[in-house]
Gaussian input, Z-matrix of N, CA and C with variables (Angstrom, degrees):
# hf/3-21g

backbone

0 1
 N
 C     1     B1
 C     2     B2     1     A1
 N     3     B3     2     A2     1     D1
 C     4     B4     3     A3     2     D2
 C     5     B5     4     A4     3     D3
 N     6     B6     5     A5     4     D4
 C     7     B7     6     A6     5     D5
 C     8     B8     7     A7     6     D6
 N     9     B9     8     A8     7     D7
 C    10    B10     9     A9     8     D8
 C    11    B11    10    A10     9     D9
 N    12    B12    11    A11    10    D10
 C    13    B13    12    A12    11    D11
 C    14    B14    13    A13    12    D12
 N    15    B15    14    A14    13    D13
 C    16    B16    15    A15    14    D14
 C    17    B17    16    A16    15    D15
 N    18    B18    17    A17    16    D16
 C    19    B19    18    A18    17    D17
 C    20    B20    19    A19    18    D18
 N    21    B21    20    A20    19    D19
 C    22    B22    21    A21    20    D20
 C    23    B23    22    A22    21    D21
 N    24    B24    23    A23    22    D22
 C    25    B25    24    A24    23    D23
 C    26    B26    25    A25    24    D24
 N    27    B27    26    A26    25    D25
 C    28    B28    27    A27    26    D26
 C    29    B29    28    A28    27    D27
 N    30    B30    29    A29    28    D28
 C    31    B31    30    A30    29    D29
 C    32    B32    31    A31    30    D30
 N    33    B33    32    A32    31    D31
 C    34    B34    33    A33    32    D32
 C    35    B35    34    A34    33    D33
 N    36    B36    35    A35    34    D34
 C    37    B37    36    A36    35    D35
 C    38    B38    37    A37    36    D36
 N    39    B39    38    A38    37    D37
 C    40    B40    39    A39    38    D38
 C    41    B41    40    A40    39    D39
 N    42    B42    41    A41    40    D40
 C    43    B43    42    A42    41    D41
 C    44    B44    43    A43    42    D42
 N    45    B45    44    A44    43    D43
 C    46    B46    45    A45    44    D44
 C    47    B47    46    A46    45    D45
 N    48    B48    47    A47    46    D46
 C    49    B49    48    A48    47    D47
 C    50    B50    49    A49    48    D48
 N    51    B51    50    A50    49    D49
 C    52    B52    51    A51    50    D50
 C    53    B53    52    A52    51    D51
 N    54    B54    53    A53    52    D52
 C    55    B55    54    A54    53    D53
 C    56    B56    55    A55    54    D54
 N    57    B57    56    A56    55    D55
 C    58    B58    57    A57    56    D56
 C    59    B59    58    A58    57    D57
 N    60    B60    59    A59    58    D58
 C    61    B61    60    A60    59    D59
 C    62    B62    61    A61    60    D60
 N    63    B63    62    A62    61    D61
 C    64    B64    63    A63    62    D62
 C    65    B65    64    A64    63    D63
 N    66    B66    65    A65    64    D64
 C    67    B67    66    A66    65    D65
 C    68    B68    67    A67    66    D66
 N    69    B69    68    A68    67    D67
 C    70    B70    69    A69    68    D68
 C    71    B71    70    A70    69    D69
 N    72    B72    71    A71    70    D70
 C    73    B73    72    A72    71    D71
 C    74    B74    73    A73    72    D72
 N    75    B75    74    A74    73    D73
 C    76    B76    75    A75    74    D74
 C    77    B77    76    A76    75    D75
 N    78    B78    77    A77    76    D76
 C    79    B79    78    A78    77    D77
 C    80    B80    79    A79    78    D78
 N    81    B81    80    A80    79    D79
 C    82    B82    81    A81    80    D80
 C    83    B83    82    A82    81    D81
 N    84    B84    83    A83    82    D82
 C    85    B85    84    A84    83    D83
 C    86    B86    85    A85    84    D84
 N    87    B87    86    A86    85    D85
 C    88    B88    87    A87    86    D86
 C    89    B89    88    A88    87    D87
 N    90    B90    89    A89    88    D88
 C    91    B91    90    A90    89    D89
 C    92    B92    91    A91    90    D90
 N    93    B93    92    A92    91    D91
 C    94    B94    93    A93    92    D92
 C    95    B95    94    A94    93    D93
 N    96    B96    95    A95    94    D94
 C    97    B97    96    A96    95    D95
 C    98    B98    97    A97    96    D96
 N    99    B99    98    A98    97    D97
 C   100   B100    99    A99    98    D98
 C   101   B101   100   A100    99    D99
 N   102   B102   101   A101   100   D100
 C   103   B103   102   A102   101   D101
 C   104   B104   103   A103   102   D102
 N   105   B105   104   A104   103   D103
 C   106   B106   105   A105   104   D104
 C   107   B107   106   A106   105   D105
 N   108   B108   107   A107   106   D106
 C   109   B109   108   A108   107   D107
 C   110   B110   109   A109   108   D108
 N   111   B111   110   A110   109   D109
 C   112   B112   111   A111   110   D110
 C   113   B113   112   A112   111   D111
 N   114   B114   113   A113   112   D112
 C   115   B115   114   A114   113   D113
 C   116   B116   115   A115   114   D114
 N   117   B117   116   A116   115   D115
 C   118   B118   117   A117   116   D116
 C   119   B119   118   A118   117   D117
 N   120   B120   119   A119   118   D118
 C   121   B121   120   A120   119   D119
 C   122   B122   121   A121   120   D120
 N   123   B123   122   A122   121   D121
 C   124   B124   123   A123   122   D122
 C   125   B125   124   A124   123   D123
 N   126   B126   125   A125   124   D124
 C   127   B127   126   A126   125   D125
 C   128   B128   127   A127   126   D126
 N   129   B129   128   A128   127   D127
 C   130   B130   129   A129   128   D128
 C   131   B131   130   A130   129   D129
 N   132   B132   131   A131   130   D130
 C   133   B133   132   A132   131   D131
 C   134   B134   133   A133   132   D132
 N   135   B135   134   A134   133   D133
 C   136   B136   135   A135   134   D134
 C   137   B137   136   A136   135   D135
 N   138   B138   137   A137   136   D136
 C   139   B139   138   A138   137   D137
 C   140   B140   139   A139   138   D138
 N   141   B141   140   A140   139   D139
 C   142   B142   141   A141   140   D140
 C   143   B143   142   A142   141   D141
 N   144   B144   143   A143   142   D142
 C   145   B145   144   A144   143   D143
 C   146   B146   145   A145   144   D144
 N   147   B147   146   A146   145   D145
 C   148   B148   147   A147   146   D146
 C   149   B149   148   A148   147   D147
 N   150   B150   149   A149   148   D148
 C   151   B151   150   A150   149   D149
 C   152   B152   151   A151   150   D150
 N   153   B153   152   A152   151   D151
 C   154   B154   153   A153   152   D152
 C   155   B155   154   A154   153   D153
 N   156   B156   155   A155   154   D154
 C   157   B157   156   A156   155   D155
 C   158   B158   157   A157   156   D156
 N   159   B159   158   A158   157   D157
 C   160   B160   159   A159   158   D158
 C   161   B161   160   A160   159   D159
 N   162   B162   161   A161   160   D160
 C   163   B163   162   A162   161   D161
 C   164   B164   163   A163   162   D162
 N   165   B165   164   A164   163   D163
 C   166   B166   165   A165   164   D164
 C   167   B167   166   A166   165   D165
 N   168   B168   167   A167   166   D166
 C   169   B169   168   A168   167   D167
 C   170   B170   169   A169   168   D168
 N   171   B171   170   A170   169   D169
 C   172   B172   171   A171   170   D170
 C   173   B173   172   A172   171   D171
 N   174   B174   173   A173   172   D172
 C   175   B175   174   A174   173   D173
 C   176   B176   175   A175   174   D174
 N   177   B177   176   A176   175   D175
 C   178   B178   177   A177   176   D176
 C   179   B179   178   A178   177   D177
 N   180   B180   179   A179   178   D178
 C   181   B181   180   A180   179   D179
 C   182   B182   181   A181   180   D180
 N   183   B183   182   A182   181   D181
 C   184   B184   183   A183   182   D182
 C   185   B185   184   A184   183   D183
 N   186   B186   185   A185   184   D184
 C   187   B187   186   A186   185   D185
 C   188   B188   187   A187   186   D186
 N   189   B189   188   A188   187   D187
 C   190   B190   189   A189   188   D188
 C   191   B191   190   A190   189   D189
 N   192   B192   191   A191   190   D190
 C   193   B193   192   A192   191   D191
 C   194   B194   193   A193   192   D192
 N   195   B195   194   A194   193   D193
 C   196   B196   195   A195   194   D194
 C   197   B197   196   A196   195   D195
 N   198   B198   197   A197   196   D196
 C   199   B199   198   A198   197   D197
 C   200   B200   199   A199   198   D198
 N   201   B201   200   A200   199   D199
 C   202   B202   201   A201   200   D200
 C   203   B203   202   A202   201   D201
 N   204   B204   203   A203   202   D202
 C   205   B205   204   A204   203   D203
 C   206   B206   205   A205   204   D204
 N   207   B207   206   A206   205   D205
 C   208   B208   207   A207   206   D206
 C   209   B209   208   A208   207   D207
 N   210   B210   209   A209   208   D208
 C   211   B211   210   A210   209   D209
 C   212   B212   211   A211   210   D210
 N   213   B213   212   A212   211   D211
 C   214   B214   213   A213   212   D212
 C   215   B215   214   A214   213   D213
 N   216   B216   215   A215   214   D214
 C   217   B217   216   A216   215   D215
 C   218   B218   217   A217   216   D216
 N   219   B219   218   A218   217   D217
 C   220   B220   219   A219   218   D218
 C   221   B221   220   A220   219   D219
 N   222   B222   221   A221   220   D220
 C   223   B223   222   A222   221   D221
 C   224   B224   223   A223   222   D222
 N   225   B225   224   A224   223   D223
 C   226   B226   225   A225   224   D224
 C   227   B227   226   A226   225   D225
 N   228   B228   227   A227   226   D226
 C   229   B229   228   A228   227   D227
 C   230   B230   229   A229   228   D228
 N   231   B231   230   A230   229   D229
 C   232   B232   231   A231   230   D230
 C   233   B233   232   A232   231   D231
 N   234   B234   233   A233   232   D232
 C   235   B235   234   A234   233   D233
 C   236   B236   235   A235   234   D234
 N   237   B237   236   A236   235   D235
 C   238   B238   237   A237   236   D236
 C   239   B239   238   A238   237   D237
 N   240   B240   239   A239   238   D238
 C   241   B241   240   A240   239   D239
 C   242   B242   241   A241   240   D240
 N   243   B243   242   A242   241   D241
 C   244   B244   243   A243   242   D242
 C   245   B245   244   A244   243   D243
 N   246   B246   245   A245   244   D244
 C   247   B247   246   A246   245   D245
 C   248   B248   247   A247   246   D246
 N   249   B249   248   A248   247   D247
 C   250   B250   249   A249   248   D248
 C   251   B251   250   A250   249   D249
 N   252   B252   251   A251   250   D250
 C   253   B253   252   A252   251   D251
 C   254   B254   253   A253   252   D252
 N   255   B255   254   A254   253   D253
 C   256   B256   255   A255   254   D254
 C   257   B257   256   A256   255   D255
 N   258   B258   257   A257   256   D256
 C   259   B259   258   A258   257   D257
 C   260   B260   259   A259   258   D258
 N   261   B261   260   A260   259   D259
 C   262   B262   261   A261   260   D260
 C   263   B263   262   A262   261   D261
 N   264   B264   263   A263   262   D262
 C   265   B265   264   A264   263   D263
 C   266   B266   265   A265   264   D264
 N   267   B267   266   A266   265   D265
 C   268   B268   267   A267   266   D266
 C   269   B269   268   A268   267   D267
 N   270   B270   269   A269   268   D268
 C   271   B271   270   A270   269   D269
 C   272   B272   271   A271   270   D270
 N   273   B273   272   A272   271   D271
 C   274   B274   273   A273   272   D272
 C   275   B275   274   A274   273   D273
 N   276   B276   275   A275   274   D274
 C   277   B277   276   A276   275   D275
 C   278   B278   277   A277   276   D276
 N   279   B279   278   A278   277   D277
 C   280   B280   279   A279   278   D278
 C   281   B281   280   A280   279   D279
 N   282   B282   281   A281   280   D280
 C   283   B283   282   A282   281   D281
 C   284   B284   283   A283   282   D282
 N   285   B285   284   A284   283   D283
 C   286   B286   285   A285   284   D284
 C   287   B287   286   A286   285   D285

   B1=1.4463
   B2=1.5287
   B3=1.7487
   B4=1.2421
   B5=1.4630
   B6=1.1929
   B7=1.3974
   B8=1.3400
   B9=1.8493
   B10=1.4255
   B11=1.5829
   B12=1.0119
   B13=1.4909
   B14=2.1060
   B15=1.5079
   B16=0.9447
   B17=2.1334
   B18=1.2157
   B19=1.0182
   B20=1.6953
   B21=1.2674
   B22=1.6201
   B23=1.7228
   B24=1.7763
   B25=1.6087
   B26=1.2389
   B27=1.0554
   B28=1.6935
   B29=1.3248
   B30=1.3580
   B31=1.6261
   B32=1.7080
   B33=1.1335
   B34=1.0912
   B35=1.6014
   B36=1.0903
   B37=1.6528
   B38=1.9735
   B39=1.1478
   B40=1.4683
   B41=1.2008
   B42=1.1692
   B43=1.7882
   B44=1.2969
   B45=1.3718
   B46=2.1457
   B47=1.0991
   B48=1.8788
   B49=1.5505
   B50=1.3943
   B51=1.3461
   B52=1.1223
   B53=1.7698
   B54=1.1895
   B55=1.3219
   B56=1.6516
   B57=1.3861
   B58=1.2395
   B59=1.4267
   B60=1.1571
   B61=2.0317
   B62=1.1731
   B63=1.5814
   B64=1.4272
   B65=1.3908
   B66=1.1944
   B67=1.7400
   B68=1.4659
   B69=1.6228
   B70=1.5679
   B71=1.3332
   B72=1.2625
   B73=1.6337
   B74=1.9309
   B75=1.6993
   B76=1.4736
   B77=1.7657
   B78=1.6804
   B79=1.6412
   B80=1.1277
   B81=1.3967
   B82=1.5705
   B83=1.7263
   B84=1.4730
   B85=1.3630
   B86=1.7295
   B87=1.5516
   B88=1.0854
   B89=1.7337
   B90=1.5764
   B91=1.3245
   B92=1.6627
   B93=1.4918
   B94=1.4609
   B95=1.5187
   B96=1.5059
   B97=1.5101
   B98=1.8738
   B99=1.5872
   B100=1.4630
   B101=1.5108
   B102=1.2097
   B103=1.6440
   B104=1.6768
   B105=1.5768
   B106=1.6015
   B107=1.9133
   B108=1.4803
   B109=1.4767
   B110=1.2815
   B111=1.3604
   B112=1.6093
   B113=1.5741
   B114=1.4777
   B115=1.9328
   B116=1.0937
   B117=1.7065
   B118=1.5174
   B119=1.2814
   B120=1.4195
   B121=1.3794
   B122=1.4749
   B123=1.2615
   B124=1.5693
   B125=1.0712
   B126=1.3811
   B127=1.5345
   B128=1.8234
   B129=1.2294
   B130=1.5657
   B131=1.6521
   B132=1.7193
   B133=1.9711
   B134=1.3054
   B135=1.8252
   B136=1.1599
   B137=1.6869
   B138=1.5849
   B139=1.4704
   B140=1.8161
   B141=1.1517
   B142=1.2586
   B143=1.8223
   B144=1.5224
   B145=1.7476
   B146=1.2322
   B147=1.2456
   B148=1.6093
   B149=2.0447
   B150=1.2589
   B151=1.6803
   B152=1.8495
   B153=1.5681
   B154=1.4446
   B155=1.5627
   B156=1.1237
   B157=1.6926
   B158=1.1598
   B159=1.3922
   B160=1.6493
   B161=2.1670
   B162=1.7131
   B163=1.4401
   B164=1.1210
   B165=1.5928
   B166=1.6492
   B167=1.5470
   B168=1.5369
   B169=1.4159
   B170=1.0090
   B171=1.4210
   B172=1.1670
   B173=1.7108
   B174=1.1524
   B175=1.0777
   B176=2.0388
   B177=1.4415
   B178=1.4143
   B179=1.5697
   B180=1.3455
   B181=1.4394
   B182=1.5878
   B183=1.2597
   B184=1.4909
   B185=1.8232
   B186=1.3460
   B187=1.7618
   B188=1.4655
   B189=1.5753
   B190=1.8685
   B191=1.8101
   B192=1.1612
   B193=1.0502
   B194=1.7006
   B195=1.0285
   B196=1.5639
   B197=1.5617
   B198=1.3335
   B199=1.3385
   B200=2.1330
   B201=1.4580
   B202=1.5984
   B203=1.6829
   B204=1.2631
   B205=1.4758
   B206=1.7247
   B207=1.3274
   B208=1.2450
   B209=1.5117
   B210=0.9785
   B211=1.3651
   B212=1.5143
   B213=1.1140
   B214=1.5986
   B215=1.6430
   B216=0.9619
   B217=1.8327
   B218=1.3876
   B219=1.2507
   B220=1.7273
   B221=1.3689
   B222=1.9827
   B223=1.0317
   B224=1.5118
   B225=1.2963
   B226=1.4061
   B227=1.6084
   B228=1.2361
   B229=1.4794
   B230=1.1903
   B231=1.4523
   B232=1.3915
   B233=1.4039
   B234=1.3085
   B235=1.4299
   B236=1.5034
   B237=1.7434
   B238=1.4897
   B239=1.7101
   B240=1.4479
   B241=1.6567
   B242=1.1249
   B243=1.3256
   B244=1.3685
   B245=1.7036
   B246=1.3683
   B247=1.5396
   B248=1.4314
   B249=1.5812
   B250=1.4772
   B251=1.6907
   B252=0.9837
   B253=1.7772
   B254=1.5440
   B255=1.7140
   B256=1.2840
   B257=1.5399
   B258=1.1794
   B259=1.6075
   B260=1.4656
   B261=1.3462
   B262=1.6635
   B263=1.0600
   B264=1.6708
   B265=1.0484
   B266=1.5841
   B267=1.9301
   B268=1.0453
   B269=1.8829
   B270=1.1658
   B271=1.4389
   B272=1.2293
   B273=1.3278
   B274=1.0896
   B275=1.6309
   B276=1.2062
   B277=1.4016
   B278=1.4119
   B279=1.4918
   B280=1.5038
   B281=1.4617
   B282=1.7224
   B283=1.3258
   B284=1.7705
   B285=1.2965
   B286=1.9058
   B287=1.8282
   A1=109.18
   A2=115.31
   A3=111.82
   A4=114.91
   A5=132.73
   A6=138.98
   A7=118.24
   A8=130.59
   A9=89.15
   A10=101.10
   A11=127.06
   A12=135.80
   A13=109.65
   A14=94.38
   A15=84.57
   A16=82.49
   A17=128.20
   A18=138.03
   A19=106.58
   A20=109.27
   A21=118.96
   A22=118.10
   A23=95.52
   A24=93.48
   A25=115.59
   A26=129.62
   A27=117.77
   A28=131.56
   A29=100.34
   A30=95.04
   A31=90.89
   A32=135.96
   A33=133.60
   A34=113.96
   A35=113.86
   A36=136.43
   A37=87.97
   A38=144.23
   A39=139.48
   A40=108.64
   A41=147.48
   A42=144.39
   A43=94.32
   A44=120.65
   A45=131.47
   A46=83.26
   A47=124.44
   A48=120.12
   A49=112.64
   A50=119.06
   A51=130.97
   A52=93.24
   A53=107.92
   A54=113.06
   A55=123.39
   A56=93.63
   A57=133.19
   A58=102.13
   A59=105.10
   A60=107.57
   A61=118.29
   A62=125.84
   A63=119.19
   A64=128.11
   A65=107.00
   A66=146.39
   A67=83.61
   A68=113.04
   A69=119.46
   A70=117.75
   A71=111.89
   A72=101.59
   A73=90.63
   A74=98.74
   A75=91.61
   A76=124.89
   A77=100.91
   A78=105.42
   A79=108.77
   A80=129.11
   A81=137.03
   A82=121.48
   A83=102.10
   A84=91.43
   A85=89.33
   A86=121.05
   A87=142.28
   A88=92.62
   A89=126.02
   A90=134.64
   A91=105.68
   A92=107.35
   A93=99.59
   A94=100.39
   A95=120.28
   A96=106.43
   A97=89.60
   A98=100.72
   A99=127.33
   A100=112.38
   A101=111.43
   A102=109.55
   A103=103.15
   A104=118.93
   A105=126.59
   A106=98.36
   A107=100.40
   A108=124.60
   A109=115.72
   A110=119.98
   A111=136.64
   A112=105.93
   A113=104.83
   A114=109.84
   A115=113.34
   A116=110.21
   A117=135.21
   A118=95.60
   A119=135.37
   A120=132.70
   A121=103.79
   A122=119.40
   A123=119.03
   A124=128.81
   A125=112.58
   A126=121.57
   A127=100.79
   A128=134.19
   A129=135.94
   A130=62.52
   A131=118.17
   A132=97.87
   A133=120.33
   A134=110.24
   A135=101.25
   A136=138.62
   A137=99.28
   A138=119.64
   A139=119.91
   A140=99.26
   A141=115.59
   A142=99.37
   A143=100.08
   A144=113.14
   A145=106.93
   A146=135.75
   A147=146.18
   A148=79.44
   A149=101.85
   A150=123.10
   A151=92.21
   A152=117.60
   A153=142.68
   A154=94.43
   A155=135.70
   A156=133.62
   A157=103.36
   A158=120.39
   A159=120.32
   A160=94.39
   A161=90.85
   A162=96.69
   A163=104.27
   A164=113.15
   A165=119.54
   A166=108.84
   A167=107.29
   A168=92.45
   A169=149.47
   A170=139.14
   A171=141.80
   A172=111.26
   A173=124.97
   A174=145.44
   A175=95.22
   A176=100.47
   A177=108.03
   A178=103.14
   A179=123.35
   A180=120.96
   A181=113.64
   A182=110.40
   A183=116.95
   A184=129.89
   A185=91.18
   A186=135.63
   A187=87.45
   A188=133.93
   A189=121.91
   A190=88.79
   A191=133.76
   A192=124.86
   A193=101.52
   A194=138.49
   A195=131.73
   A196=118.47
   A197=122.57
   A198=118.18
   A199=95.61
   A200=89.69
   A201=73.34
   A202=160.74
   A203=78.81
   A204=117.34
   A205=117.86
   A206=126.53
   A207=138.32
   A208=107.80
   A209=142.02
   A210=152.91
   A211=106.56
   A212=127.13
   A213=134.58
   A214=117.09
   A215=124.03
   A216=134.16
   A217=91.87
   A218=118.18
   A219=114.87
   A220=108.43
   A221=99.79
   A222=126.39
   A223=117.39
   A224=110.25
   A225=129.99
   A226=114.13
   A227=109.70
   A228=139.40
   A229=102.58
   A230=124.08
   A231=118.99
   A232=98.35
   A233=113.84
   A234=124.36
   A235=99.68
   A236=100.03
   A237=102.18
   A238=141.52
   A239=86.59
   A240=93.57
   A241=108.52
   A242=132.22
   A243=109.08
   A244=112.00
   A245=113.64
   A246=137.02
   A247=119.15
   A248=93.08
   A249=118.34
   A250=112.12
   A251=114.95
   A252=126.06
   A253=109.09
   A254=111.48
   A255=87.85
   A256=123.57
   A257=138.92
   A258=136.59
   A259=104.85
   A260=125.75
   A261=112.55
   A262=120.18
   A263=113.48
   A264=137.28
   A265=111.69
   A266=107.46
   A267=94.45
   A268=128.25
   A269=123.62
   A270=117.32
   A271=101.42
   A272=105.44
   A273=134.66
   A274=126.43
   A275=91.54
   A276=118.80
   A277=123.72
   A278=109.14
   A279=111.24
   A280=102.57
   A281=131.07
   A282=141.22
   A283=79.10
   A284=132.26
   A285=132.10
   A286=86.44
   D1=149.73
   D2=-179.47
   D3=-65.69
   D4=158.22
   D5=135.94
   D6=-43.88
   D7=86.65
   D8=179.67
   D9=-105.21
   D10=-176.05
   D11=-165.80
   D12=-150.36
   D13=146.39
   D14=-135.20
   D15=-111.74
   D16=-171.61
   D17=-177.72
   D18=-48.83
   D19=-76.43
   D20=168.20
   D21=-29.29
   D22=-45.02
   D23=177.83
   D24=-74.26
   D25=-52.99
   D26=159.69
   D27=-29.84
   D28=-46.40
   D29=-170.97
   D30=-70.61
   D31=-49.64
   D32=-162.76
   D33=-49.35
   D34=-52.53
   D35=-177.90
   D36=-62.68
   D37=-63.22
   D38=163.17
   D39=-49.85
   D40=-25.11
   D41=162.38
   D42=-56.85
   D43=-63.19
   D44=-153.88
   D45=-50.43
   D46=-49.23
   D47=-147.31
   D48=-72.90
   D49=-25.24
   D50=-148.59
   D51=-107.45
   D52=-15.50
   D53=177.21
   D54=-77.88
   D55=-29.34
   D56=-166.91
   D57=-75.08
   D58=-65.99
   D59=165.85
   D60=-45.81
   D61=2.83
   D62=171.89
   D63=81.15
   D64=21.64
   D65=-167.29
   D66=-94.28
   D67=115.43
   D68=146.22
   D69=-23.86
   D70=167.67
   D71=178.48
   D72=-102.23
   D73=-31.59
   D74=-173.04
   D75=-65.34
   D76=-10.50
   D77=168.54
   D78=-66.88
   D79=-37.88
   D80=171.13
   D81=-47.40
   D82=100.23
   D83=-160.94
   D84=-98.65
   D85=160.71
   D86=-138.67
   D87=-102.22
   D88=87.50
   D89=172.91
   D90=128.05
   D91=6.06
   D92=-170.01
   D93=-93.26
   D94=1.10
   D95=-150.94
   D96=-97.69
   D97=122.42
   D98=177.76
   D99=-81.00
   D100=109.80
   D101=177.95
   D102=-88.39
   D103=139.95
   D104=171.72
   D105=-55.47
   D106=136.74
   D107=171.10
   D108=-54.16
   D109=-43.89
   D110=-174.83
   D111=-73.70
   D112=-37.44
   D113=160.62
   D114=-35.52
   D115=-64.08
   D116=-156.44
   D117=-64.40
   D118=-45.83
   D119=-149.54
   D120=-97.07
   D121=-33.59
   D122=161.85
   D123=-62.30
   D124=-22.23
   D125=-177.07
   D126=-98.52
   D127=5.91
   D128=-156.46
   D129=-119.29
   D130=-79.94
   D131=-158.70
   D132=-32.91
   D133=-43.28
   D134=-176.19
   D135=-61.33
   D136=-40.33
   D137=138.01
   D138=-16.48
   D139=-62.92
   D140=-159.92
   D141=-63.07
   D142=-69.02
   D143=171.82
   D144=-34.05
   D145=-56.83
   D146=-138.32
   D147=-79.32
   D148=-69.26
   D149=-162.71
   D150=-32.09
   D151=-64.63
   D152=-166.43
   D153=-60.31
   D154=-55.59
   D155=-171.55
   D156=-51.40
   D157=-43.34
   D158=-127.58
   D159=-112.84
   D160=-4.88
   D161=176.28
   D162=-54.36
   D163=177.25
   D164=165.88
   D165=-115.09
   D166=-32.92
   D167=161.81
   D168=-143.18
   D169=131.17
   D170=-110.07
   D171=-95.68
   D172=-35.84
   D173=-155.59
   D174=-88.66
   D175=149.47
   D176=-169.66
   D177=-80.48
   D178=-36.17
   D179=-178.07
   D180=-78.42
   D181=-4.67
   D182=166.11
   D183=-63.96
   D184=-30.71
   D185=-172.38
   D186=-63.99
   D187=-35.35
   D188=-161.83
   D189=-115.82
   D190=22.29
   D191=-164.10
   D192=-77.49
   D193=147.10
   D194=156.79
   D195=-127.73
   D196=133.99
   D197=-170.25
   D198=-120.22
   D199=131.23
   D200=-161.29
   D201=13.42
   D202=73.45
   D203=-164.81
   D204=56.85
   D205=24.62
   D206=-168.55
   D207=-114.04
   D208=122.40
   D209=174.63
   D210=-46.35
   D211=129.54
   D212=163.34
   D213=-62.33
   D214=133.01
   D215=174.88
   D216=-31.36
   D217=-78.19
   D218=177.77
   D219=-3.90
   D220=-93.50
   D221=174.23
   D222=2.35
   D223=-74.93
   D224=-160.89
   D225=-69.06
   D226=-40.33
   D227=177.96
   D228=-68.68
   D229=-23.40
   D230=-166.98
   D231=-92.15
   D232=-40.37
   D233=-160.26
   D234=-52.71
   D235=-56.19
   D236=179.14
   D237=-62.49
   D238=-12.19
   D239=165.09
   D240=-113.89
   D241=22.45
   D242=149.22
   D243=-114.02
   D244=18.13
   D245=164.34
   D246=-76.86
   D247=-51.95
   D248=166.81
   D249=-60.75
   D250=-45.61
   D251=-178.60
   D252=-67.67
   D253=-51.70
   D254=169.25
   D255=-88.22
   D256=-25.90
   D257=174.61
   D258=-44.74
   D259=-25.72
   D260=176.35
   D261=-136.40
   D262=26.42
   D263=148.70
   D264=63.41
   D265=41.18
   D266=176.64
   D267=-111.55
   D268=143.46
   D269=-168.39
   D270=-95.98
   D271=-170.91
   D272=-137.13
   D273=-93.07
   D274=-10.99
   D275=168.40
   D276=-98.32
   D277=-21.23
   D278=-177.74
   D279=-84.05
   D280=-9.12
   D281=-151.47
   D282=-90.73
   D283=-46.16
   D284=-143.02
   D285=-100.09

C-alpha cells in the first residue's frame, strides 16, 4: 500500500528542511511553514489512486447506485475523488 501523507505531514517534512538550514526554530513562526504546490498535487494523485483501488465498484454507473436511500461505497468514494480532481485541478491524464 501507498504511503499517503497528509497536509500536516508535509508541512512537517518543510519545518525538518527548514530546520535543517540552520534556521532557529524560534524564527519559525507557527502557520508560516509553506509546503511546494507540485508536493500538494502529487500527493492529491496519489490520494486519488489509493481512493480508486480500494473502491468496490468499478464501473461508472455503479457511482449513482442507491440502496435504500443510502449511498453505495462507490458512490461516496467517487464523490471524493472527483472533489479531490477538481480542488487541484487535476485531469485526467496526469492520473495514468
Amino acid at each position: 500500500m501507498t504511503q499517503l501523507k497528509t497536509l500536516k505531514d508535509l508541512e512537517k517534512e518543510e519545518y525538518n528542511n527548514i530546520r535543517s538550514w540552520g534556521i532557529p526554530q524560534s524564527k519559525i513562526k507557527k502557520g508560516m511553514i509553506r509546503v511546494d504546490s507540485l508536493k500538494l498535487r502529487q500527493e492529491a494523485i496519489k490520494w486519488i489512486n489509493e481512493l480508486d483501488k480500494e473502491s468496490y465498484y468499478k464501473s461508472d454507473d455503479a457511482e449513482l447506485r442507491i440502496i435504500d436511500g443510502l449511498e453505495t461505497e462507490r458512490s461516496s468514494q467517487h464523490r471524493v475523488i472527483n472533489w479531490i480532481k477538481y480542488f487541484f485541478n487535476i485531469t485526467e491524464e496526469e492520473l495514468r
